[in-house]
Phi, psi and omega in degrees: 000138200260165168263154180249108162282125173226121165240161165273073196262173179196107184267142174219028184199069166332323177293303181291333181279346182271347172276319138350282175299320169314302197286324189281304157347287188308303190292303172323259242295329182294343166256010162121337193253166193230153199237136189283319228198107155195125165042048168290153176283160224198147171229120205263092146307310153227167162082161200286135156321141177212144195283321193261126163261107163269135178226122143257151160234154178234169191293352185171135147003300165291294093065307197261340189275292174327296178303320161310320148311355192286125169323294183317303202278343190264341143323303191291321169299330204286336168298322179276328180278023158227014167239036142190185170233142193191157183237166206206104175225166162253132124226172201248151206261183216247003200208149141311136189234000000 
């Protein structure tokens, strides 16, 4: 079954997030995956609002779990957990993706 990164942001350091994004960028396309979604306009129905949405998918749940795990990509973090605050999960869809 293929999978969703789906995160949530409030950037508060534009330089760092942007190093960040370079690096994260790289790791998303080396595990397979493309992004659907990034920081598109959005209508916050319930629950706190965050200004950046990001959605990737990926081919399956383990796949995507790998790329968070990653060098490349636990390098890109080390840029983002002191330029925003943001939440970050996989799931996995009901369907191939």
């Amino acid at each position: 079954m293929g999978a969703l990164w789906i995160a949530h942001v409030t950037v508060t350091d534009d330089e760092a997030y942007a190093k960040y994004a370079a690096l994260a960028t790289e790791a998303i396309a080396e595990h397979g995956g493309k992004f659907i979604a990034r920081g598109g306009r959005f209508v916050q129905l319930e629950g706190q609002a965050r200004p950046r949405n990001v959605v990737a998918r990926f081919p399956d749940l383990e796949t995507a779990e790998k790329c968070y795990n990653s060098d490349t990509y636990q390098r890109a973090l080390s840029h983002a957990r002191d330029a925003s605050e943001r939440e970050l999960m996989i799931i996995e869809t009901s369907e191939n993706l």
